[in-house]
N, C-alpha and C positions, 0 to 999 in steps of 0.2 A: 406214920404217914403212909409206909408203903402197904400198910394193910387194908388202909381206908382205902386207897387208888384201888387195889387188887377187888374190895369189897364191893367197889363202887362198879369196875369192871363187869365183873359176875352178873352182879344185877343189872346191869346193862344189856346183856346178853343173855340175861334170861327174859328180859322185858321181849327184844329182838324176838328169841323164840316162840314165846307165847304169842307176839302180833302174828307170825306168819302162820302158825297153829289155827290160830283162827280164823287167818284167811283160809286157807286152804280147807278147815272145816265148814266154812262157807258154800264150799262148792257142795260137798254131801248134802246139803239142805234143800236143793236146789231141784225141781223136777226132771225128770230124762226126758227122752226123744219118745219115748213110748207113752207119757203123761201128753204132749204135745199132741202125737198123733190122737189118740180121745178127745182133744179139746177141739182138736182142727175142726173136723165137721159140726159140733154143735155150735163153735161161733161162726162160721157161714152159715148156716140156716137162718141162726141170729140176725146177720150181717142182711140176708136175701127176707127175712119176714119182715123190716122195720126199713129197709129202703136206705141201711149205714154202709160205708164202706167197712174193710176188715184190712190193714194191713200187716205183714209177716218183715221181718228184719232179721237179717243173722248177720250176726257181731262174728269176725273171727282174729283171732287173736294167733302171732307166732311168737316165739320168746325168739331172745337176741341170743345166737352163736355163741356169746361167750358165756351165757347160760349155760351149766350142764348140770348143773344139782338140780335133779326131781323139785325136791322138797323147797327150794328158790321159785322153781317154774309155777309149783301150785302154789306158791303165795304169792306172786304176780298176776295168776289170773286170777286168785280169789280177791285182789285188791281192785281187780276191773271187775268181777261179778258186783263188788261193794260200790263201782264208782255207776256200773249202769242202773243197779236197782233204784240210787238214790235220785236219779235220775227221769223215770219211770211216773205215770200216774198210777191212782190206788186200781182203776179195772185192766192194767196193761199187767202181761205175765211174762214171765221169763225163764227159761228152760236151759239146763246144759245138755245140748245134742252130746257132743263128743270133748275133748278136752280141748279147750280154750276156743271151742265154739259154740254161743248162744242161739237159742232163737230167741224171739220176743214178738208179742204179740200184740197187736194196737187196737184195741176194737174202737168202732168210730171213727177211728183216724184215715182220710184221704189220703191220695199221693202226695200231693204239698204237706201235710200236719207230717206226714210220717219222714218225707226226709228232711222236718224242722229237727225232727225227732235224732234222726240220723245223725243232724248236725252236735246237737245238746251231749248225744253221746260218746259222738266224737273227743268234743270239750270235755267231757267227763275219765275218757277212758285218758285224754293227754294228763289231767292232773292227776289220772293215777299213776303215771309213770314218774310224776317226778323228775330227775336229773338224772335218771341212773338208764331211762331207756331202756326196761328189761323188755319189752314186745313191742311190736307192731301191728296193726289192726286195720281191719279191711269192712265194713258195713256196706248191706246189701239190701236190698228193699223190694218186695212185690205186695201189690194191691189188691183186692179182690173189692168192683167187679171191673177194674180197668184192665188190670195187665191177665187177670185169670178170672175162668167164671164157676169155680168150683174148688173145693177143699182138694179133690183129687190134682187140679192144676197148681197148688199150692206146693203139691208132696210132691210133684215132677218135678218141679224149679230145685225143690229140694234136694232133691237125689242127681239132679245135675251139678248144683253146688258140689254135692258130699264130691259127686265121682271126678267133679274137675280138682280139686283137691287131695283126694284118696284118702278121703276121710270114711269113718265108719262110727255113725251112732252108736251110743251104748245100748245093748239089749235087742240086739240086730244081728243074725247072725252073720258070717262072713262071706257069703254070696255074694258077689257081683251086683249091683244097684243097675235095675233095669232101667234105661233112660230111653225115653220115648222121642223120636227126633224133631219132632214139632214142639216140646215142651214150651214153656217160658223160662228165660233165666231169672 
């Protein structure tokens, strides 16, 4: 009997293993901030030749304090990367800027569709917490052509988020993020 509990154990806890593996293998599949920035301007052209809005959302995610294993933290965001893509229509994209912040991209979507959008993924990123609370999450929304009227006003909002944060995309070197004082947030 105690071999079967121990046997039963083990697999239990390799089941465990494997799910958060592939959360966190999740995030590797996911495009950088440097795919983002190539896309930025060709969906505002998009956005300004057909008379659509474009809007931009960054999800940011913190894990909870009493988090301190790495390998927990990437399987928390990678189960919020799993709750917002499910989330998502088939032409919205989503991007990991830096760890355990998304952007995502709405094409089509106005300021109301995009903070319906906000909302949905709100509800999505709570059910991926579960009961256990490992993060907290903050969604942020700019519009192009309401709130900015260019890819380049997109990437100031941007660099203002990073620098009120102190955050730093991947594949960016570690210069100082110049913030223009007029930007949008």
């Amino acid at each position: 009997m105690r071999n079967l509990r121990k046997l039963l154990l083990d697999e239990q806890m390799q089941n465990l293993a494997l799910r958060r593996q592939a959360s966190h293998d999740l995030l590797k599949t996911l495009p950088e901030y440097s795919h983002f920035q190539d896309r930025l301007p060709m969906e505002v052209r998009r956005a300004s030749g057909t008379d659509q809005p474009l809007s931009r959302l960054v999800v940011r995610l913190v894990s909870a304090p009493e988090i301190s294993d790495q390998n927990e933290i990437w399987a928390a965001f990678g189960d919020a990367a799993k709750a917002l893509t499910r989330r998502l229509r088939r032409e919205d994209s989503i991007y990991l800027f830096a760890p355990g912040v998304f952007g995502i991209l709405l094409p089509g979507a106005g300021s109301d569709a995009a903070y319906r959008v906000a909302e949905r993924l709100t509800e999505g990123l709570h059910d991926a917490l579960g009961a256990s609370d490992r993060f907290t999450s903050e969604v942020r929304v700019i519009t192009y052509p309401e709130h900015t009227e260019s890819a380049w006003g997109i990437e100031q909002a941007l660099r203002l988020f990073f620098t009120e944060h102190r955050l730093m995309p991947p594949g960016v070197d570690n210069e100082p993020l110049p913030v223009e004082a007029d930007s949008a947030a």
